[in-house]
mmCIF file of the C-alpha atoms, coordinates in Angstrom:
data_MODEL
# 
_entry.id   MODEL 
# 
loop_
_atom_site.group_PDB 
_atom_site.id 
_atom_site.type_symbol 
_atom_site.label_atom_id 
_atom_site.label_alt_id 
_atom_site.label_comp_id 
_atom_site.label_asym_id 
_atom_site.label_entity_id 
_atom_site.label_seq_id 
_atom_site.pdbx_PDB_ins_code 
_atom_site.Cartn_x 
_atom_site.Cartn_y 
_atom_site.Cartn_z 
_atom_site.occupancy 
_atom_site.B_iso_or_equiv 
_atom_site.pdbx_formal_charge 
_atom_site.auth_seq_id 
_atom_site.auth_comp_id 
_atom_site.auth_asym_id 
_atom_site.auth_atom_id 
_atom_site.pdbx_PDB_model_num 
ATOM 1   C CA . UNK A 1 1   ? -10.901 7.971  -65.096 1.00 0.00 ? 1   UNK A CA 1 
ATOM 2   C CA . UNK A 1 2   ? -8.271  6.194  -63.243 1.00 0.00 ? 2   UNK A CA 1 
ATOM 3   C CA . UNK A 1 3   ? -8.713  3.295  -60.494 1.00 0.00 ? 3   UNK A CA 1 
ATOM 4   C CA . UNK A 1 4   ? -7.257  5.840  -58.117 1.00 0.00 ? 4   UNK A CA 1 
ATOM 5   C CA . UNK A 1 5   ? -10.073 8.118  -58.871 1.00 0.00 ? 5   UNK A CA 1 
ATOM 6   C CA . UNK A 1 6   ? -12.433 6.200  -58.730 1.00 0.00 ? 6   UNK A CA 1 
ATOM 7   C CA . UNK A 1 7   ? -11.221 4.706  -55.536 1.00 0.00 ? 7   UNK A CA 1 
ATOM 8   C CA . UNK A 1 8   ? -10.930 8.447  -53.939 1.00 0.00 ? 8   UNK A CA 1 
ATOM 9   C CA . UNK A 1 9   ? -14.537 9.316  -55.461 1.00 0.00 ? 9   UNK A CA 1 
ATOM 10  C CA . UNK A 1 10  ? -16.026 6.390  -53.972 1.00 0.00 ? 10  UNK A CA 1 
ATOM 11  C CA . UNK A 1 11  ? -14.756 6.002  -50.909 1.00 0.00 ? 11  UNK A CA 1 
ATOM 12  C CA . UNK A 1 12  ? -17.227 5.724  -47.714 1.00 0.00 ? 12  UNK A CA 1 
ATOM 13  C CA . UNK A 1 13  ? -17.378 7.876  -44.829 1.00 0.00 ? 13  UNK A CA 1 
ATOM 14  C CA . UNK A 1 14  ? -16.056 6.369  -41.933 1.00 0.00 ? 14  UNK A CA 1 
ATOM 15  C CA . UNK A 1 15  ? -19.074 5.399  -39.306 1.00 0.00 ? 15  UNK A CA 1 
ATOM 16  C CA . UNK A 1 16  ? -19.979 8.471  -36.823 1.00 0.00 ? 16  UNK A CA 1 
ATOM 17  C CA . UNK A 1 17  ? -17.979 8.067  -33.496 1.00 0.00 ? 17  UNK A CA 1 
ATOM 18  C CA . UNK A 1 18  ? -20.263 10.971 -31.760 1.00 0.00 ? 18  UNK A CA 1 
ATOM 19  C CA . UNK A 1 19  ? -22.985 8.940  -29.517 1.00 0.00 ? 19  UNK A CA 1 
ATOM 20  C CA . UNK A 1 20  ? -26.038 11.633 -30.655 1.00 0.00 ? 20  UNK A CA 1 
ATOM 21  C CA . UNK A 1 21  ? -25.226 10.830 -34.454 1.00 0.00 ? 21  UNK A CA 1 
ATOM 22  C CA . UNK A 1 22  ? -24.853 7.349  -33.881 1.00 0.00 ? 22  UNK A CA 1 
ATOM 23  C CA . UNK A 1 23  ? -28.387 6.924  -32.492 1.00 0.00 ? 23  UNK A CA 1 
ATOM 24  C CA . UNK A 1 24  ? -29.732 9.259  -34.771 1.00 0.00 ? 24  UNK A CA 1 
ATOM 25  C CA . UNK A 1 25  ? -28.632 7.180  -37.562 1.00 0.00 ? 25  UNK A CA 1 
ATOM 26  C CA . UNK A 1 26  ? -29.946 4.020  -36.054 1.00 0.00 ? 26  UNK A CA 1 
ATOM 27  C CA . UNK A 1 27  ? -33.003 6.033  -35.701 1.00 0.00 ? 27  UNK A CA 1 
ATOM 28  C CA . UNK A 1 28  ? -32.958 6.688  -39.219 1.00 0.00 ? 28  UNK A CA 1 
ATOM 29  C CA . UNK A 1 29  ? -32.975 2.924  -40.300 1.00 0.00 ? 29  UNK A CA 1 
ATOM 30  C CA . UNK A 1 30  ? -36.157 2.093  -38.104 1.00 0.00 ? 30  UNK A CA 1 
ATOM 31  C CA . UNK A 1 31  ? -37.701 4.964  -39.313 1.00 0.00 ? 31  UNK A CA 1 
ATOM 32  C CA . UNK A 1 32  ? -37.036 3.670  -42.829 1.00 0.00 ? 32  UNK A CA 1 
ATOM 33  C CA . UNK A 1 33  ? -38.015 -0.077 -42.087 1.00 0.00 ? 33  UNK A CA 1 
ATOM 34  C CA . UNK A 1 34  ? -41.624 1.598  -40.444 1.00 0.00 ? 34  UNK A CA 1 
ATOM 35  C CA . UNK A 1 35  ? -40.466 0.506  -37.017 1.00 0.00 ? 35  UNK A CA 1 
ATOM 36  C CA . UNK A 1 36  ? -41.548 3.473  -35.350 1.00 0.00 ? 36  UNK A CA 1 
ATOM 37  C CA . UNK A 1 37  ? -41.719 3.003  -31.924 1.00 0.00 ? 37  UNK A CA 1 
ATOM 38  C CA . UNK A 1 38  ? -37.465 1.662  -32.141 1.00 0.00 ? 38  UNK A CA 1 
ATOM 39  C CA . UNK A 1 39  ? -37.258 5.073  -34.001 1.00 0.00 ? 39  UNK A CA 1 
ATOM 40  C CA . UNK A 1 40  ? -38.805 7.093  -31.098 1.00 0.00 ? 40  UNK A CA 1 
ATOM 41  C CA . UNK A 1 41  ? -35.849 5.271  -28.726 1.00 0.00 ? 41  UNK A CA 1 
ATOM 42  C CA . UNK A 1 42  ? -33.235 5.927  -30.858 1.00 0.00 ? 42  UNK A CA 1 
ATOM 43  C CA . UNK A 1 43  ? -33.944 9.356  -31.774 1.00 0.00 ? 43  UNK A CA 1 
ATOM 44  C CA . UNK A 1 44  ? -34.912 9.946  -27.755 1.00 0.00 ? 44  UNK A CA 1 
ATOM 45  C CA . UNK A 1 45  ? -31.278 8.721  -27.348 1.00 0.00 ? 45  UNK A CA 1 
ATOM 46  C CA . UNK A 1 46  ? -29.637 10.657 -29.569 1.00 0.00 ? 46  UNK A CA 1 
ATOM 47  C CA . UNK A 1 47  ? -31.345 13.878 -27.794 1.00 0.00 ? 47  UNK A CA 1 
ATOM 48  C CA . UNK A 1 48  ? -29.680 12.941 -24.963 1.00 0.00 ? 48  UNK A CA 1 
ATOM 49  C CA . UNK A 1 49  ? -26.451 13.447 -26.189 1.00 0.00 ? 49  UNK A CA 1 
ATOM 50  C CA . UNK A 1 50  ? -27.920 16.617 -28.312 1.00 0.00 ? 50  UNK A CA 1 
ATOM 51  C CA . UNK A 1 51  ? -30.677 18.040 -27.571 1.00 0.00 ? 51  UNK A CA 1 
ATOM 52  C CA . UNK A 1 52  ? -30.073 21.189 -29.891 1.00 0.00 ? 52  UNK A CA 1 
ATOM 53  C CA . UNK A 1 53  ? -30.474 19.487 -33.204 1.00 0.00 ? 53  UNK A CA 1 
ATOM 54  C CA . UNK A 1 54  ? -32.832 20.571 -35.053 1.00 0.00 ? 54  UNK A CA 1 
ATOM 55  C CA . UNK A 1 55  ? -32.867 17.798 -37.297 1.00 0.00 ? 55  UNK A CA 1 
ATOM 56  C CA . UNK A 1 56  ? -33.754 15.218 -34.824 1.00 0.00 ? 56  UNK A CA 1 
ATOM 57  C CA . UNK A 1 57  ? -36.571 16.802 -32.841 1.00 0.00 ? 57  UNK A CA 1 
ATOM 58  C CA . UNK A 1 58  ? -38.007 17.228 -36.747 1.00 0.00 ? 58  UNK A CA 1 
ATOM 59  C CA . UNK A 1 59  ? -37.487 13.840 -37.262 1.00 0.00 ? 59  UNK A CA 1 
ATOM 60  C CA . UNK A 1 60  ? -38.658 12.646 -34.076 1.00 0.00 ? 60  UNK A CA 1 
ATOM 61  C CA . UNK A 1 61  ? -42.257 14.865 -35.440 1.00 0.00 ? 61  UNK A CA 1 
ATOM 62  C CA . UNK A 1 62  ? -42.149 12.860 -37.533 1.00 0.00 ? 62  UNK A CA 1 
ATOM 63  C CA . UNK A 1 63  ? -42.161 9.631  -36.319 1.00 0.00 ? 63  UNK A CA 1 
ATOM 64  C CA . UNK A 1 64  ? -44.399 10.888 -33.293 1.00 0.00 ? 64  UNK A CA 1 
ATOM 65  C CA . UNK A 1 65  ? -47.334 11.690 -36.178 1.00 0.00 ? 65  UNK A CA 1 
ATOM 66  C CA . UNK A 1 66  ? -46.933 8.681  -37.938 1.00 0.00 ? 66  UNK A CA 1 
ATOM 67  C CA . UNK A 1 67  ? -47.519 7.316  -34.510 1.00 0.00 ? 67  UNK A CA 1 
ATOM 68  C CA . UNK A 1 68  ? -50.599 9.099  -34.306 1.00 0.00 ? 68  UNK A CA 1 
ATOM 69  C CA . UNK A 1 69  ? -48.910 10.960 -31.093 1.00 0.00 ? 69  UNK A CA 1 
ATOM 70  C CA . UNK A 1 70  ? -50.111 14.490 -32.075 1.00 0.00 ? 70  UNK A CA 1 
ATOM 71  C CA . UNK A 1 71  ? -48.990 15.997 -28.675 1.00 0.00 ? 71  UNK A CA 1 
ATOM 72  C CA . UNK A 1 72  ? -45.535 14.873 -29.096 1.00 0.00 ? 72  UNK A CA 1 
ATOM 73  C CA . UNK A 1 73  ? -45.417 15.969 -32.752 1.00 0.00 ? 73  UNK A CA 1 
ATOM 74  C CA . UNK A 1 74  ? -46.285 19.072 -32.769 1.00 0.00 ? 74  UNK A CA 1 
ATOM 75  C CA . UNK A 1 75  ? -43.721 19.524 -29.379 1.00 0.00 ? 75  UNK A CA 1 
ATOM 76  C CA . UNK A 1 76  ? -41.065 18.191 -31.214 1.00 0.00 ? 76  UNK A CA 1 
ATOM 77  C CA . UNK A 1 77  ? -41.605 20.392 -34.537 1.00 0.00 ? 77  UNK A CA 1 
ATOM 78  C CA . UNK A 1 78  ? -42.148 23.657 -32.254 1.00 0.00 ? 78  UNK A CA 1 
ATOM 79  C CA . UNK A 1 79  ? -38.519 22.682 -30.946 1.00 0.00 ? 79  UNK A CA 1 
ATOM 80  C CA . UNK A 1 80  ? -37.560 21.955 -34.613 1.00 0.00 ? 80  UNK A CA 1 
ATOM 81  C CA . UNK A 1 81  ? -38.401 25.271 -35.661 1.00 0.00 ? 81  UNK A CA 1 
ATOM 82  C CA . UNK A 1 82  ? -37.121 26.883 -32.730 1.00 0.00 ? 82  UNK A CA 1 
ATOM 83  C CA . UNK A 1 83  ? -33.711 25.697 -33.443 1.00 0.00 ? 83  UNK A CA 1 
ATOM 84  C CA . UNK A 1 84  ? -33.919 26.202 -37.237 1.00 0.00 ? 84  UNK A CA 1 
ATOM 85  C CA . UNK A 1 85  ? -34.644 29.555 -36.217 1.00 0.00 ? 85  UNK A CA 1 
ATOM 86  C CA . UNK A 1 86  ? -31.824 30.044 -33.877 1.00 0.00 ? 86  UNK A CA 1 
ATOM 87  C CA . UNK A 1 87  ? -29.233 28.553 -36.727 1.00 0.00 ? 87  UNK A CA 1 
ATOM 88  C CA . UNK A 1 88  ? -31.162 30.906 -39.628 1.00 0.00 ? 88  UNK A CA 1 
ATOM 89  C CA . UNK A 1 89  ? -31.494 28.185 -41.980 1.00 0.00 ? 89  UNK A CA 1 
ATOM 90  C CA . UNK A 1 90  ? -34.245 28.918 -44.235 1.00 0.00 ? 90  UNK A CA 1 
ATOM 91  C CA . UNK A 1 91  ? -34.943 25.831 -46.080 1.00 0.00 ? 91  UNK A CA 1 
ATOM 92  C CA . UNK A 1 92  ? -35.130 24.089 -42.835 1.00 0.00 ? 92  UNK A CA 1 
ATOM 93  C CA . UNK A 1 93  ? -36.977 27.043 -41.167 1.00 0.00 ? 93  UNK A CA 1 
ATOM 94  C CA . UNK A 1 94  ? -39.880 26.019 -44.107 1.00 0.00 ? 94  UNK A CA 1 
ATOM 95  C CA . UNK A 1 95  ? -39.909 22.434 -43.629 1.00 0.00 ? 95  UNK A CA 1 
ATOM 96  C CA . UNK A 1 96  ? -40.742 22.701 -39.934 1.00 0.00 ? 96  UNK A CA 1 
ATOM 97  C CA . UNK A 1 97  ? -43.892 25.604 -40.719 1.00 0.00 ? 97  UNK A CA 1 
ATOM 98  C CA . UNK A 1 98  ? -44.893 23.490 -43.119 1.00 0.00 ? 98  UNK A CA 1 
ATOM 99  C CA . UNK A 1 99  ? -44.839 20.484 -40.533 1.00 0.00 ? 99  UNK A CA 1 
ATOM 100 C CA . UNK A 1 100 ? -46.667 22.538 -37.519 1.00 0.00 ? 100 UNK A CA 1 
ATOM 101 C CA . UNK A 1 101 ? -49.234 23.754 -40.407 1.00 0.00 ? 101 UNK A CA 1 
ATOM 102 C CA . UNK A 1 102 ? -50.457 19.805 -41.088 1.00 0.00 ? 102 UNK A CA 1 
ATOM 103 C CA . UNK A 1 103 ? -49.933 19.073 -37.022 1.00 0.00 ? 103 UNK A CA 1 
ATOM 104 C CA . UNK A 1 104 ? -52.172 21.731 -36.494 1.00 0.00 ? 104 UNK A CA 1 
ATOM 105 C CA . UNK A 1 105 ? -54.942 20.480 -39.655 1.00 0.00 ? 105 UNK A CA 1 
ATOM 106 C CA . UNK A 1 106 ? -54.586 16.774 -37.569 1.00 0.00 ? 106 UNK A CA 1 
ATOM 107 C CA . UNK A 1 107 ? -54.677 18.579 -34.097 1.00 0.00 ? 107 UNK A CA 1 
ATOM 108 C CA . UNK A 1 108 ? -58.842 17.942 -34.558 1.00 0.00 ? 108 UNK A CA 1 
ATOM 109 C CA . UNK A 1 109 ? -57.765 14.022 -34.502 1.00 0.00 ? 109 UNK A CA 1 
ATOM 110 C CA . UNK A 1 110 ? -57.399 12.853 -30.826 1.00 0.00 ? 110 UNK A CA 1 
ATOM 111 C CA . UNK A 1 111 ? -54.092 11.147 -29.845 1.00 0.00 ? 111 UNK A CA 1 
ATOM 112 C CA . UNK A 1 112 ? -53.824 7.935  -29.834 1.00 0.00 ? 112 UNK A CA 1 
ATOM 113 C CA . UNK A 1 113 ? -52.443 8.112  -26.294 1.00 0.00 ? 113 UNK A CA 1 
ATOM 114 C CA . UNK A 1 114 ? -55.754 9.969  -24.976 1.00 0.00 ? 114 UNK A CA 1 
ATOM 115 C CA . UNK A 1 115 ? -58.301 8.043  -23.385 1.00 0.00 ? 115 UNK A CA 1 
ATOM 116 C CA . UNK A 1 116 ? -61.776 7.823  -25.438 1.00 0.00 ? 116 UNK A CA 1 
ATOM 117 C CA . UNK A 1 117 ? -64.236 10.507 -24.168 1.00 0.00 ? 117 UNK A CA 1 
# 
């Protein structure tokens, strides 16, 4: 292989201009590092900008759960799965069942958010 094709094969996307995908990928990095709660911002912002991506009200599940915010996660996947629906993507359409299915196993566990009874 040449050093032009390599070059060409190897050569990085340029960085998003689009404000939604530029949070969500900043979201993406704190949710990587474990710094949820910089994760929850970002992907909040992104929504903003988009709030019909499926993707980030899955991820945002997510991040919510691992949060221990069972409320917000299972809002966010029921959005998830709405959209998935809407864009008939089936892979993505199972991804977000199988996320409601263990929301709704931890939905016994209070939020962390709820006051003690």
């Amino acid at each position: 292989m040449s050093d032009k094709e390599l070059k060409l094969q190897f050569t990085p996307k340029p960085p998003p201009t689009d404000p939604a995908e530029i949070h969500f990928k900043n979201a993406w990095q704190h949710r990587k590092f474990k710094r949820y709660r910089e994760a929850v911002d970002e992907f909040q912002k992104s929504l903003e900008h988009n709030p019909d991506k499926g993707a980030t009200h899955f991820n945002l599940a997510l991040v919510y759960d691992q949060l221990k915010e069972g409320t917000q996660a299972r809002t966010h996947a029921g959005k998830a799965l709405e959209l998935f629906e809407r864009e008939q993507n089936p892979s993505n359409i199972a991804a977000a069942q199988n996320l409601l299915r263990k929301l709704g196993r931890n939905a016994a566990k209070p939020d962390s958010e709820s006051p003690p009874h």
